[in-house]
N, C-alpha and C positions, 0 to 999 in steps of 0.2 A: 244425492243430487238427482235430481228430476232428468229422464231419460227423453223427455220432447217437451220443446216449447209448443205450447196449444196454437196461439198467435200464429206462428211461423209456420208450422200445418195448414193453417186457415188461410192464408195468403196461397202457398202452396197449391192448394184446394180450387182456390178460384181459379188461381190459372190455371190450371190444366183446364177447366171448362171452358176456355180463350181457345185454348188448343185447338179443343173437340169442334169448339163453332168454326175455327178459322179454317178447318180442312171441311167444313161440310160447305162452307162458299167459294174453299178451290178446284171444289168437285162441283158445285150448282150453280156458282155465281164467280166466275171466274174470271173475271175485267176487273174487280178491285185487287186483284193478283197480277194482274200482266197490261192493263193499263189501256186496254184494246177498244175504241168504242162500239167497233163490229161487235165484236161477242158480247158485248152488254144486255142483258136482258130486262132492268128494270132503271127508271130513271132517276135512283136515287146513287146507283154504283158509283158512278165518278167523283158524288159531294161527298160522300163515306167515305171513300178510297184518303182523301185528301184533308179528312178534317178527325178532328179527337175522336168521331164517330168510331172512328177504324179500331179503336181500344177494344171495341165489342168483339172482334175478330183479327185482332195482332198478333198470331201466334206468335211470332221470331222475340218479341217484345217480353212474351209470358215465358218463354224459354230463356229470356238473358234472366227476368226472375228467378228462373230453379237454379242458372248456374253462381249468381248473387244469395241465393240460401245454401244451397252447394256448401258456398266460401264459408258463407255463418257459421253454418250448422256444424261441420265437418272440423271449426275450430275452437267452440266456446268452451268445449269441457276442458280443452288445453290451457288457455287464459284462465279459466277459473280457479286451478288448479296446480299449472305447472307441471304436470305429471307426465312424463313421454310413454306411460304405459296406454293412455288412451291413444296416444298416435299409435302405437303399434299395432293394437288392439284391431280400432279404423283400418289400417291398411292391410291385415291380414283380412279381414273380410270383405272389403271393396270389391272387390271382380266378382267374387261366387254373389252378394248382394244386387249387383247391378246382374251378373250373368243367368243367372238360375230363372228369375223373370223376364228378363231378354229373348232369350234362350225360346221358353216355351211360348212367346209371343210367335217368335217366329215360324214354329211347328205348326200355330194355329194358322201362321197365313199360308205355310206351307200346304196343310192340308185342303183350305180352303180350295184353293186352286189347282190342287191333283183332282178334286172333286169337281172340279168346273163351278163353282159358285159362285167366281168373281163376273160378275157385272159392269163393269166400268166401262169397259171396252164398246159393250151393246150401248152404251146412253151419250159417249162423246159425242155424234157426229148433231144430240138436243143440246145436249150442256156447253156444248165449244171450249171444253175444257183444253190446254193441250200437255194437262200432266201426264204423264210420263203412267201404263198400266202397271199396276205395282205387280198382275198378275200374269206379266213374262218373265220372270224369272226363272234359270233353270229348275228343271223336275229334279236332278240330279240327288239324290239322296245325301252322297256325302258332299256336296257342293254346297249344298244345305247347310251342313253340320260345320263346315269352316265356313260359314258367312255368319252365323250365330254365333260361335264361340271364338274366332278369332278376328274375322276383319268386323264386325259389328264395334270392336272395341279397341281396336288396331290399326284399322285402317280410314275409320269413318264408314264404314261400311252400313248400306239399309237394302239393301237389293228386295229382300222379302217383304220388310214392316219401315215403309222409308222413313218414317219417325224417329230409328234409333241411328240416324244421322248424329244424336247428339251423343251417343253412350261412350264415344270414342272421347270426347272432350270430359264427361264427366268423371272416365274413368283417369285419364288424364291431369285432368283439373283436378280431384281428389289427391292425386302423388305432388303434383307441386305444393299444394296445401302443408298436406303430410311434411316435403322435403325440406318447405320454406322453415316450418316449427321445429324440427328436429336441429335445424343447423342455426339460426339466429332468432326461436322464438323465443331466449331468454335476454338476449341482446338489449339495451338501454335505445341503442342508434339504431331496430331495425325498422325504423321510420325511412331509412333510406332503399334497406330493402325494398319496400314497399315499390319507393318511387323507382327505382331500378328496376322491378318487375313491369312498374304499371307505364314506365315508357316502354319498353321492351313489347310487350303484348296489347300497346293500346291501340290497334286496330285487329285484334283479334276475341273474340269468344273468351279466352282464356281471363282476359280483365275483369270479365264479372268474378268470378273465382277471387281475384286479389281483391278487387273490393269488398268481397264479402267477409273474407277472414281482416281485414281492417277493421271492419264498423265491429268485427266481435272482441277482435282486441281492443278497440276504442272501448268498448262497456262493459267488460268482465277484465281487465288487466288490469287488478287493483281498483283505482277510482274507476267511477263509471262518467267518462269525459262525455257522452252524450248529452249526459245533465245541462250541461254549460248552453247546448242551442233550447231546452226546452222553454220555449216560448211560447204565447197564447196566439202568435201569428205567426213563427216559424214552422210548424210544423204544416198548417194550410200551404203554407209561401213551398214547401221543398216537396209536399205530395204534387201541387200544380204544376211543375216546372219539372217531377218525375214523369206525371202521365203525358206532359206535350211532346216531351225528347219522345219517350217510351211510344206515341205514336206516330211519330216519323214512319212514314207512307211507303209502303211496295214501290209504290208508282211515282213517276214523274212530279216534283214538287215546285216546278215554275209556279209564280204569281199564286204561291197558298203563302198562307203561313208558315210554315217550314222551310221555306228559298232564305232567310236571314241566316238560315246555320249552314251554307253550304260554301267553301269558297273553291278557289279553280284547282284542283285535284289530278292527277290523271289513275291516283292508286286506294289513294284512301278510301276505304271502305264507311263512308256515314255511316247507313244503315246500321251495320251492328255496332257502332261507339255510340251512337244516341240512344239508341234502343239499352244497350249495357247502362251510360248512367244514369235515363228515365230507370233503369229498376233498381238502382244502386241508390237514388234519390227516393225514391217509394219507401224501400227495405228501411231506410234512415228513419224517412215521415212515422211509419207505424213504429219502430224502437223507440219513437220519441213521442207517440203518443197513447195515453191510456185510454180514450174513446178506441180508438182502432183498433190496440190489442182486445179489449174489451169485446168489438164486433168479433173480429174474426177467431177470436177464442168459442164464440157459440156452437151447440151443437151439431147446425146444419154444416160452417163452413169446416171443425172437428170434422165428421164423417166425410166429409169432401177431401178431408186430406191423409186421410186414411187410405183412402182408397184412388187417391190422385196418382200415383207411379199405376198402377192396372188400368185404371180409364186410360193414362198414355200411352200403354201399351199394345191396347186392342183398340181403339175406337177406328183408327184409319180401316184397318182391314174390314170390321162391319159396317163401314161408311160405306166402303167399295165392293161390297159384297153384296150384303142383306139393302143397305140404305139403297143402291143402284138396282137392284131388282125391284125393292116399293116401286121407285121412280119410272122404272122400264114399263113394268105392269100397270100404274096409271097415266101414262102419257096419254095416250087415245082419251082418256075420260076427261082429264081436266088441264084446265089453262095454269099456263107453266108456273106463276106463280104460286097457284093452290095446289100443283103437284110437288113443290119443294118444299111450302109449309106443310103436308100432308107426311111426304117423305122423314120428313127434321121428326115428325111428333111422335113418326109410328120405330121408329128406328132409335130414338135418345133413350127411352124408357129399357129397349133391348143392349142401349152400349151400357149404362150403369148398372141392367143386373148381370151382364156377365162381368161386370168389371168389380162387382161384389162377391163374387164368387172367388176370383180368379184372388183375390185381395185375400179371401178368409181362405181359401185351399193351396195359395200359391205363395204370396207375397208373406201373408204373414207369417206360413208355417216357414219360410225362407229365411225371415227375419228371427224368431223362435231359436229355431237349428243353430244359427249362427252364433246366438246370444250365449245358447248352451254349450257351444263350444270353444268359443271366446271366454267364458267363464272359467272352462277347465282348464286352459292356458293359462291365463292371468291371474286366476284368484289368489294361486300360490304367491304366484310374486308379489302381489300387493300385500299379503300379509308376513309375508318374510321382510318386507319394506314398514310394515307397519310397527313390529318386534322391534327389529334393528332402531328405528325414530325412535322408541318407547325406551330401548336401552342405552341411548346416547342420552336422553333426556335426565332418568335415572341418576348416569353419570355425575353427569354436572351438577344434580340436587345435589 
């Protein structure tokens, strides 16, 4: 059995490059974030902010993505298979997976900032950003060491690297996964699960996760029931109506297009239930079609997803670091908008090699270690399960 879907990397892949753009316009361009026409710097922010444009730079959008493959990925080899050695397998290495790259993300922004090299702080009062310096955080050494290793994944915790805001949910959202298959993924009726989950969580984060282990049981559970929408106009019709939810705006949606999905509220959280089923609608469109498996299985968007978890991990902190000192040191030279396209060019080139680095020395020897230990665990039992099936078989000849 094939150990990654190429497709699902490649989607993977792209977003995070949403990611990377959407934090260099919450540090440069900061009104399609908070909706301000004072800090507006150029006159296109407020039509972007409010229209499909915003796809270009939706982080929260690309993030309900990873936690909608999250769901997939984390469950097809169970569907496939039946096996509850892969669930075990998965959750004994989940934490050290997510941790060990976390982990060392956080040391880098650590260090940055004992060193003084965070910049943010010097370019607020051009940029009019009013995010939050990621470079106060305590010096604290071991204050450190429990914000990486325990509230990063515990508590929601980003004090250092605010990115890993999400690591809590996905470590999270991994054991529900896990909990759901182990107790009714053999179930005929846990279609009802389902719906018991997905009212439960459906103004939460956590719903991308159920939908995603859905759509895997939907097409590895025996028949492949996706079949049933593949159509020559279905899959157009459910990518369209993924990326319009999926761009539901930061900001204020009076009199756009978006003001049709809202109604009078005082709790419900839009933002991320649109956002969750625009990717949940997406993840379906490319399952169901072979043009877009086809793209995104290509080489470029392959290495993109490769090394997509390391780009997420480091890019905020060289945004705020290196990208904020470009910007410091040419403000006097040039007009603001050739000092952020200057800043974006000279600074992208520096976040993907260290985030190829960080991929080949970090992530994947991570990923490796794990494998080979997971192996010495499990191999046994699969083949004392293998014996036993062979001897029951026997039997019955």
């Amino acid at each position: 059995m094939a150990s990654k879907i190429a497709y699902l990397d490649g989607l993977r892949g792209l977003a995070a490059c949403v990611v990377v753009v959407s934090h260099f316009f919450q540090v440069f361009v900061p009104s399609v974030f908070e909706g301000k026409q004072e800090i507006a710097h150029f006159s296109f922010e407020s039509f972007a902010a409010r229209t499909p444009l915003n796809l270009l730079f939706n982080g929260n959008f690309s993030v309900c993505v990873f936690f909608a493959l999250s769901g997939f990925v984390l469950s097809w080899r169970y569907f496939c298979t039946k096996d509850k050695i892969h669930i075990y397998s998965s959750a004994l290495r989940r934490y050290f997976r997510l941790a060990v790259p976390a982990t060392l993300s956080v040391i880098f922004a650590y260090v940055v900032m004992l060193l003084g090299l965070g910049y943010f702080d010097e370019i607020r009062q051009t940029t009019l950003s009013s995010m939050p310096d990621p470079f106060l955080a305590s010096s604290n050494f071991p204050i450190m060491v429990q914000e990486a290793l325990f509230h990063t994944f515990f508590t929601y915790g980003s004090a250092y690297n605010p990115v890993l805001w999400t690591m809590t949910y996905e470590l999270f959202g991994s054991f529900l996964i896990f909990g759901f298959l182990l107790t009714v993924g053999r179930f005929r009726l846990r279609v009802i699960g389902y719906a018991i989950l997905a009212l439960l969580l459906i103004d939460s984060y956590y719903l991308g996760f159920v939908l995603g282990m859905a759509l895997s049981d939907l097409k590895y559970s025996g028949r492949n029931w996706l079949t049933v929408i593949q159509r020559p106009w279905i899959t157009p019709f459910l990518l369209c109506i993924g990326l319009y939810l999926g761009s539901y705006p930061y900001v204020g949606i009076e009199n756009t297009i978006y003001s049709v999905l809202v109604w009078k509220t005082s709790s419900f959280s839009f933002f991320v239930f649109y956002h969750t089923i625009g990717a949940f609608l997406t993840l379906t469109a490319l399952l169901t079609s072979s043009r877009l498996q086809s793209l995104f299985s290509r080489k470029l968007f392959s290495y993109l997803g490769k090394i997509s978890f390391s780009l997420y991990l480091l890019h905020f902190t060289i945004i705020c670091s290196l990208g904020s000192y470009i910007f410091y040191q040419l403000h006097p030279l040039f007009s603001y908008g050739l000092n952020v396209t200057l800043t974006f060019i000279l600074t992208t080139p520096v976040i993907f090699a260290l985030a190829h680095l960080f991929y080949r020395f970090v992530d994947a020897q991570t990923l490796s270690i794990l494998g080979r230990w997971s192996k010495r665990i499990f191999d046994p039992l699969i083949q004392k399960k293998t014996r036993s099936m062979q001897a029951e078989k026997t039997k019955s000849m």
